[in-house]
Structure formats: structure tokens, C-alpha cells
C-alpha positions as CSV (number, residue, x, y, z in Angstrom):
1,X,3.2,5.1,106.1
2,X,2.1,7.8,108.1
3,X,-0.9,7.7,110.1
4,X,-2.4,11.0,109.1
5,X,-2.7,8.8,105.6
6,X,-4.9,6.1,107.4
7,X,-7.0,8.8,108.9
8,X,-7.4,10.6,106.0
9,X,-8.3,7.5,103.8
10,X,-10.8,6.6,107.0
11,X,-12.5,9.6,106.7
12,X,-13.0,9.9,103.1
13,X,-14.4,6.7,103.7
14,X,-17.2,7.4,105.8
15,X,-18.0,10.6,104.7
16,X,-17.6,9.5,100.7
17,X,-20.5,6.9,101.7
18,X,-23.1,9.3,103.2
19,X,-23.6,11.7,100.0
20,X,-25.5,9.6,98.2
21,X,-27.1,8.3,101.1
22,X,-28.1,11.9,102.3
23,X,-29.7,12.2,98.4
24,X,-32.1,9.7,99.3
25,X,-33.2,11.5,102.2
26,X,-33.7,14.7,100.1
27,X,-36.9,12.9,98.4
28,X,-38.9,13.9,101.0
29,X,-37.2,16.2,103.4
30,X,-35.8,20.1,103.5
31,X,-32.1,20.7,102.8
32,X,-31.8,22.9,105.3
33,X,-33.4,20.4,108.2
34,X,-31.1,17.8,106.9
35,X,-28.1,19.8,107.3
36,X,-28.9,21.0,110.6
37,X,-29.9,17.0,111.6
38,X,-26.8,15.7,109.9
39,X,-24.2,17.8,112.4
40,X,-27.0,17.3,115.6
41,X,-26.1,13.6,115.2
42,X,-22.7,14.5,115.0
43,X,-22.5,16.6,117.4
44,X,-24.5,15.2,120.5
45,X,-22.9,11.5,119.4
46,X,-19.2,13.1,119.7
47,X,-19.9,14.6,122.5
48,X,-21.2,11.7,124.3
49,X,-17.9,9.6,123.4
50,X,-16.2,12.3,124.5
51,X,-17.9,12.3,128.3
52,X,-17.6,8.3,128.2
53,X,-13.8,8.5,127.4
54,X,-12.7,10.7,129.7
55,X,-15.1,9.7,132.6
56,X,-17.3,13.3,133.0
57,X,-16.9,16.7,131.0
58,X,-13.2,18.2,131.4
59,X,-12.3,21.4,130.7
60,X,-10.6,21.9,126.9
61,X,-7.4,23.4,126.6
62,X,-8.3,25.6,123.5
63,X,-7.1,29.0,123.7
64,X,-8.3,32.4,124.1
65,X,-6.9,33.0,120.3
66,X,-7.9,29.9,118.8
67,X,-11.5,30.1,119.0
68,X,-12.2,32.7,116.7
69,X,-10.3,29.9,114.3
70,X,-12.5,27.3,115.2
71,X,-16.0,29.3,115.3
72,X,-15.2,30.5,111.8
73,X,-14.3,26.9,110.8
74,X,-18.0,26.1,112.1
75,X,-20.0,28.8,110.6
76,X,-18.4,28.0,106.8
77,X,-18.1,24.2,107.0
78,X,-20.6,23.4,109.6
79,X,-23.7,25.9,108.7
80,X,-22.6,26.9,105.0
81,X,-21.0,24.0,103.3
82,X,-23.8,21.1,103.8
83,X,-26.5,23.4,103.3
84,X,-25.4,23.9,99.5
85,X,-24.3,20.5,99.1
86,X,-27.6,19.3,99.9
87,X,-29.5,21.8,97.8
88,X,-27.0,20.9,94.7
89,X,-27.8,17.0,95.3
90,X,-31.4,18.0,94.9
91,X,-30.2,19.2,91.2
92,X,-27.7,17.0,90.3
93,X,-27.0,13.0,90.4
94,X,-25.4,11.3,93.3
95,X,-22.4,10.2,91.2
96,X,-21.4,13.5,89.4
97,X,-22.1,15.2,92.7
98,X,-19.7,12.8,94.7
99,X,-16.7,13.2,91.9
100,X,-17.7,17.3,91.8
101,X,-16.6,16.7,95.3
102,X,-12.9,16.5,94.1
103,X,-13.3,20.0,94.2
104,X,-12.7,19.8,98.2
105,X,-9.4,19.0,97.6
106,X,-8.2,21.5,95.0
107,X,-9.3,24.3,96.9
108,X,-8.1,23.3,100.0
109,X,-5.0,23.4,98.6
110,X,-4.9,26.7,97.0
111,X,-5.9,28.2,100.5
112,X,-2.7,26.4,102.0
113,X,-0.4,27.7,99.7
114,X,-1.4,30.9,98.7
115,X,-2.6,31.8,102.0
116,X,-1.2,30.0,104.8
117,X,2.1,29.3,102.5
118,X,2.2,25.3,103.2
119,X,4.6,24.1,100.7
120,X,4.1,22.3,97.7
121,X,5.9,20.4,94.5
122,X,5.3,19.4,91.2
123,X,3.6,16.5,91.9
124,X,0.7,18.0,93.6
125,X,0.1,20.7,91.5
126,X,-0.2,18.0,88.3
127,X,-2.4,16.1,90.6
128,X,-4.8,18.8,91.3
129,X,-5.1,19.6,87.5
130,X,-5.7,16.6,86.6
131,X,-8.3,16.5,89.2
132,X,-9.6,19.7,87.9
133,X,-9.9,18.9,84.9
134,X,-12.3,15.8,85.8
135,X,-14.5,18.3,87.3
136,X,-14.8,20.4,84.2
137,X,-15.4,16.9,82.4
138,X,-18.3,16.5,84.9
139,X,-19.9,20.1,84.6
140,X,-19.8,20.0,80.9
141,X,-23.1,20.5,79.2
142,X,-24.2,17.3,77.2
143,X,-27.0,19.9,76.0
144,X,-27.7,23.4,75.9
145,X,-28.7,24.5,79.5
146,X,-30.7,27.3,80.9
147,X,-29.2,29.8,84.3
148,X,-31.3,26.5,86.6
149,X,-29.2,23.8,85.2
150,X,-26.2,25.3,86.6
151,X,-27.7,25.6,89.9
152,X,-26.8,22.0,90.8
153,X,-23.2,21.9,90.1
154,X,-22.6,25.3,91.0
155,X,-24.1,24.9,95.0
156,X,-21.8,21.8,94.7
157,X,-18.5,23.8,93.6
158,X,-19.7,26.6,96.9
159,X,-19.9,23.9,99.4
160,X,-16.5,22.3,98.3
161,X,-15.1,26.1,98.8
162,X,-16.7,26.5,102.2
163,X,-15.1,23.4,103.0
164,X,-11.6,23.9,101.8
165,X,-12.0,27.3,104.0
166,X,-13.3,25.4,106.6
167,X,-10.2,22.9,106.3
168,X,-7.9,25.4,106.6
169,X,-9.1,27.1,109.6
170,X,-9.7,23.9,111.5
171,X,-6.0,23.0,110.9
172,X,-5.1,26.3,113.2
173,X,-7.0,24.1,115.9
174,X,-5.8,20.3,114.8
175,X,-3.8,20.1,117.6
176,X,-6.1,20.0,120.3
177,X,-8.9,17.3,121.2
178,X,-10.2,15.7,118.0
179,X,-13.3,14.8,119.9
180,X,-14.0,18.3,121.3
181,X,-12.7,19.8,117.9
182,X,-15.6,18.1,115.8
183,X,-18.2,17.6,118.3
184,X,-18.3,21.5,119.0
185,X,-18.7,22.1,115.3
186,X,-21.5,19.9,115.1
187,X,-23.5,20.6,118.0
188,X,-23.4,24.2,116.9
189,X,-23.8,24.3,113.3
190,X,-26.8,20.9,114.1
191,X,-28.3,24.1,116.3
192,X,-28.4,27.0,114.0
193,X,-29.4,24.7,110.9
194,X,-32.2,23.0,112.7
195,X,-33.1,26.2,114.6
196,X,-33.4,27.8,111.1
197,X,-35.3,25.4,109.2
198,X,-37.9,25.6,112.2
199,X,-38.3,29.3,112.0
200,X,-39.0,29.0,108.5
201,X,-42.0,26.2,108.9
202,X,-40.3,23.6,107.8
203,X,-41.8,20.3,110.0
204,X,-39.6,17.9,111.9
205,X,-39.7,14.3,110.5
206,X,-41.3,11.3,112.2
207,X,-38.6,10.0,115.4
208,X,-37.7,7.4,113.2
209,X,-36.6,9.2,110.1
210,X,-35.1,12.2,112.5
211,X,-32.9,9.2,114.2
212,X,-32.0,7.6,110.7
213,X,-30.3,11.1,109.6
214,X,-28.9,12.0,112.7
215,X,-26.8,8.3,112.8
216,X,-25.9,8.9,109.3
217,X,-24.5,12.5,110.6
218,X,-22.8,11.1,113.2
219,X,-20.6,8.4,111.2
220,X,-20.6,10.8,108.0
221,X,-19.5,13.7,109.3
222,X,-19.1,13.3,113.4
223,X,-16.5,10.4,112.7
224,X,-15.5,11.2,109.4
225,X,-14.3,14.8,111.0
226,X,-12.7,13.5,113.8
227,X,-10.5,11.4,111.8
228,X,-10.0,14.4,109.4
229,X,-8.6,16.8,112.6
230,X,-6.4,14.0,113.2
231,X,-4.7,13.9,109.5
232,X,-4.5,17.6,109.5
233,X,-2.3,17.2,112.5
234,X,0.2,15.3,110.8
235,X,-0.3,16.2,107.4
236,X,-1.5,19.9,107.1
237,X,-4.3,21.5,105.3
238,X,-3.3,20.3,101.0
239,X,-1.9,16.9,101.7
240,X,-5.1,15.8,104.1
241,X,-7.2,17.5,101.5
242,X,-5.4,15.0,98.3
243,X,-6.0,12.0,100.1
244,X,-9.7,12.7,101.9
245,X,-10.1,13.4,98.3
246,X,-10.8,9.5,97.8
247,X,-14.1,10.4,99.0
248,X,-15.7,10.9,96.1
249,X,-14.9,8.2,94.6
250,X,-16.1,6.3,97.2
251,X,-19.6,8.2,97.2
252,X,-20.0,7.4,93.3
253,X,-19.4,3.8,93.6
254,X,-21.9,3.4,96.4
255,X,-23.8,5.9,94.0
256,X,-23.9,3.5,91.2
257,X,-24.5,0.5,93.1
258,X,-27.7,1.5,95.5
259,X,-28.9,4.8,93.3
260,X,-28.5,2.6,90.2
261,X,-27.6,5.3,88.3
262,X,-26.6,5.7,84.8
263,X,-22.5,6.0,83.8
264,X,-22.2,8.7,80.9
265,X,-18.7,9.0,78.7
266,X,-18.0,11.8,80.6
267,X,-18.4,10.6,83.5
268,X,-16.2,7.5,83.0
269,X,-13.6,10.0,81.1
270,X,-13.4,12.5,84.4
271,X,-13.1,9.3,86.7
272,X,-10.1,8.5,85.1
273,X,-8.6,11.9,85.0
274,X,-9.7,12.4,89.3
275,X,-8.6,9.0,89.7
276,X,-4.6,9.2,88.1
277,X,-4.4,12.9,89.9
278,X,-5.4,11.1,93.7
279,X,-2.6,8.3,92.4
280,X,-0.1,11.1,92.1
281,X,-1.1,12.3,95.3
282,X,-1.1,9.1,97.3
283,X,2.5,8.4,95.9
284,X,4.3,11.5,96.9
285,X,7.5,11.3,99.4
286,X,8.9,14.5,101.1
287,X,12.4,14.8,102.6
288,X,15.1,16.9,102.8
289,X,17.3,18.8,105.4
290,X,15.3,21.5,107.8
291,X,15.3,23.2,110.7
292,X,13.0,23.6,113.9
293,X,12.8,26.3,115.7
294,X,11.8,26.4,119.6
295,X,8.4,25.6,119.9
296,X,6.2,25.4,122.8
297,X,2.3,24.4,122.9
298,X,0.6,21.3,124.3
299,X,-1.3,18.3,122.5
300,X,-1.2,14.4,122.1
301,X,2.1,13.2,121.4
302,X,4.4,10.0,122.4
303,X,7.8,10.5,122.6
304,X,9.1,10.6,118.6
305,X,12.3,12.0,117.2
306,X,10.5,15.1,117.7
307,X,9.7,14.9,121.5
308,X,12.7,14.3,123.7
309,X,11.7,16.0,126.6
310,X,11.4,15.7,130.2
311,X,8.5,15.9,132.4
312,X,8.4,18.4,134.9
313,X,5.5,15.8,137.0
314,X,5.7,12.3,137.5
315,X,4.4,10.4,134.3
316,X,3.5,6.8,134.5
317,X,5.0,6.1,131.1
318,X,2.1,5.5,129.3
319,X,1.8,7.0,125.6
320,X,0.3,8.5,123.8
321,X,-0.1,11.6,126.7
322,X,-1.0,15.3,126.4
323,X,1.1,18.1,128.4
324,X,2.6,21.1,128.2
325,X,5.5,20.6,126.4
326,X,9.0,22.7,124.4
327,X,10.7,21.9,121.4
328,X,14.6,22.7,121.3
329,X,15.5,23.7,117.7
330,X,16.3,20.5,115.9
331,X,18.0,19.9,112.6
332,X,17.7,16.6,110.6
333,X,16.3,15.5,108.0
334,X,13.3,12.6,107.1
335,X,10.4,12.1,104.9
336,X,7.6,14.6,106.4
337,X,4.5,16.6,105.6
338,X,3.6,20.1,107.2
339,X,2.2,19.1,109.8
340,X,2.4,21.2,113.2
341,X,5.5,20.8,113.7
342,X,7.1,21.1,110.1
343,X,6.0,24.8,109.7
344,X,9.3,25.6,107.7
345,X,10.2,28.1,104.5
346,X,11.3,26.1,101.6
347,X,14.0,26.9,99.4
348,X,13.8,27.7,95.6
């Protein structure tokens, strides 16, 4: 299997668990201050792996054009995206909130194929129905509801479209540092959040309640993002976005079990509608015959079917290693995802 899948799969994991988690922390704090605390964990926590990896603070090789990319990616999933997740928790369950989630996915998708024309099959696109249609199931009304009872759900469905933006644009940068990649977008979004919530009189938390969510930031969205970058790289934007969207399935079930929450008909119905359309996701194989064209750029690689190259310094054989490297075209064919180096048109 490939490893974007374990990535993916890793980070749905830690960042499934934290939403309901991050609900109890609403009780008593501002959305907005837990936002900015949940990336400030991420960030400063990233970036202090980051200077205990590599010895000191080196220099990033992101370039000139890429970060417009990655501030953008920051400013919608970073500073957007939690904000109205956290606001829609404060209206809505932990468990219908987690499996609204699924929405992450769907859109992600969309924004691959319509707009950054990733390529796509049958099997996808019934597995994002289905998992669309869960999410209606979730968001039905069991009574009749007033303009506030839609607030909920709907700051949930805006936070999964922020994030599926987000996802996208930080797929333009996936090949560069993971480490420097999510620990950027959380020290600045932490900044702006927290720096917000502070303007507008909202109090900081005692240190022990401001170090409990900033942890929780750090595993549910420091980690979880780094393993996410990582997936995009070898998956691209849709695919990573099907199997992160595990996640939510992950956040009810802790839901249930520590929130105690009650399990509607509904509820139960849409889990089995999300959970055939991840199946159908999880199971999909891609291969045929395609061409690559000369590429050159520079990221992490060891040397694959797709890097047989030589080095122009003297490399001491260890792998993986990170250089500036070409790609002669190449023709074959194998099982493969669009990942960065399977950017290829499709035929009908």
C-alpha cells in the first residue's frame, strides 16, 4: 500500500480525536481564543521539532512563487476554518459535528477536479455521494427549526469548505518540508487568532488550561497536518481528502464514548451511508499506461522507479535525501495516484 495511505489514515486519526475533545473546552472558553491556542500549540511545538531535527534553524527552500500558495492555505484553513468549526460545535453535538466533517472530503475533491483537474473515476464520485448523502441525513431537521438552528451545522459545512480550499492550496507546497509546511501555518494563524480574541477582551485562561489546549493543538492539528502534507505528496489533493475522511468517524466514536452522547436513527442511518462511501474509497486501485514529462524541482525522495539520477556532489548513500534534482520523460505504467509527479491528462 502506499504510504500517503498510512499518513492519511494517521492523521485522520489524531485530528478525528480532538473535535470532540476541543467541544469540551468550549464549555467555558471563546471560540476564537481556542482557535488561535489550538494552531499556537501547533505551531511553536513543530517548530521546535523542526530546530531539534535539523540541529539549529536552516533556511527553507520554498520559493518566491509558492508562498502566496501557502499564506492563502494559512489564512482559509489556519484562521478561517477552526474558527467556524469551533463556533458550530458550540451549536451542534460532538458526534453529528465529527460525521458533518465528511464534508472535508467532498469538497476537497470538487476543488481538485474542477479546478486543479486531478483526475477522477467512478468509484470516487459514488463514494462522495454516498458520503454526501450521510451529511444531508445528519442536517435533517427531526423538528421544525428556526434561522439559529441552522447556525450549527451550517459554520460546520463553512469550515469543511475553508478546509478543502485550504487542502488544495497546501498541495501546491506538499513538496517541501512537512515540518516547516505545518509549523508556519500554525504559528501564524495561532498569532492572528489569539491576537484577535485579545483585542476583542476576551481573557486568557489559567497556564494550565492554556497548556492543555495548546498540546491538544499540537497532536490535533500540528501532527495531524504534518502527516496530511505528507499524503498530499503522494496522493494529491481528492484521494488524501477520501481517506483523512476517516476522521470523523473517529471523532464520533470517541464522541460517543467520553461525551456520552445519544445515537439518533439518523444518525446511525448517515454512518452507514459515510461509512460504505470511505470503503469505496479506501479500495480503489489506479493504473494504466502514462507519460512523464521532464520535470525538475527539489524535495525528499529515495531513489524509486521515478528517480534514477545522478548526483552532481558526493552523496553518502543514505536515503531518503533532498536535492535538486531532473526527471527525464518516462513512460510505463503502475498503480499510482496524482501525486507530484503523476500530473498527467487522462483520456476519455
Amino acid at each position: 500500500m502506499n504510504t500517503g495511505v498510512y499518513y492519511a489514515l494517521l492523521a485522520s486519526l489524531f485530528f478525528g480525536a480532538s473535535t470532540p475533545v476541543a467541544k469540551l473546552l468550549l464549555a467555558t472558553q471563546s471560540p476564537l481564543l481556542v482557535a488561535g491556542l489550538l494552531y499556537l500549540g501547533s505551531g511553536v511545538g513543530l517548530a521546535m521539532a523542526r530546530v531539534l531535527r535539523d540541529g539549529g534553524w536552516k533556511k527553507i527552500t520554498l520559493t518566491l512563487s509558492e508562498w502566496p500558495w501557502l499564506l492563502s492555505a494559512v489564512f482559509f484553513g489556519g484562521i478561517l476554518a477552526p474558527v467556524f468549526l469551533l463556533y458550530g460545535l458550540m451549536h451542534v453535538n460532538a458526534a453529528t459535528a465529527s460525521l458533518l466533517l465528511n464534508l472535508e472530503a467532498v469538497l476537497t475533491a470538487v476543488i481538485a477536479w474542477c479546478v486543479f483537474k486531478e483526475n477522477t473515476d467512478k468509484r470516487i464520485v459514488l463514494g462522495m455521494l454516498l458520503i454526501v448523502i450521510g451529511c444531508v441525513l445528519l442536517a435533517w431537521p427531526q423538528r421544525a427549526l428556526n434561522f439559529v438552528d441552522w447556525l450549527g451545522p451550517l459554520a460546520v459545512v463553512i469550515a469543511c469548505l475553508c478546509w478543502a480550499v485550504d487542502n488544495n492550496l497546501t498541495r501546491k507546497v506538499s513538496a517541501t518540508d512537512a515540518l516547516f509546511v505545518a509549523g508556519s501555518k500554525g504559528i501564524i494563524a495561532g498569532v492572528v487568532n489569539t491576537g484577535l480574541a485579545m483585542a476583542l477582551g476576551v481573557e486568557m485562561p489559567n497556564a494550565l488550561v492554556t497548556s492543555a489546549i495548546m498540546l491538544l493543538g499540537l497532536f490535533g492539528y500540528g501532527i495531524s497536518l504534518v502527516f496530511f502534507v505528507l499524503s498530499l505528496r503522494s496522493l494529491g489533493a481528492a484521494r488524501t481528502g477520501a481517506y483523512f475522511s476517516t476522521a470523523p468517524f473517529i471523532g464520533a466514536a470517541v464522541a460517543l464514548f467520553l461525551l456520552h452522547e445519544a445515537v439518533s436513527p439518523l444518525f446511525t442511518l448517515a454512518s452507514v451511508f459515510m461509512a460504505v462511501g470511505v470503503w469505496l474509497h479506501l479500495t480503489e486501485r489506479h493504473a494504466h499506461q502514462h507519460t512523464h514529462a521532464e520535470l525538475e524541482h527539489i524535495h525528499l525522495h529515495s531513489h524509486d522507479a521515478h528517480h534514477q539520477h545522478e548526483h552532481d556532489e558526493h552523496w553518502n548513500g543514505r536515503e531518503p535525501h533532498s536535492h535538486f534534482h531532473k526527471h527525464t520523460a518516462l513512460s510505463h505504467t503502475h498503480v499510482h495516484f496524482p501525486d507530484i509527479h503523476h500530473q498527467h491528462v487522462h483520456s476519455k
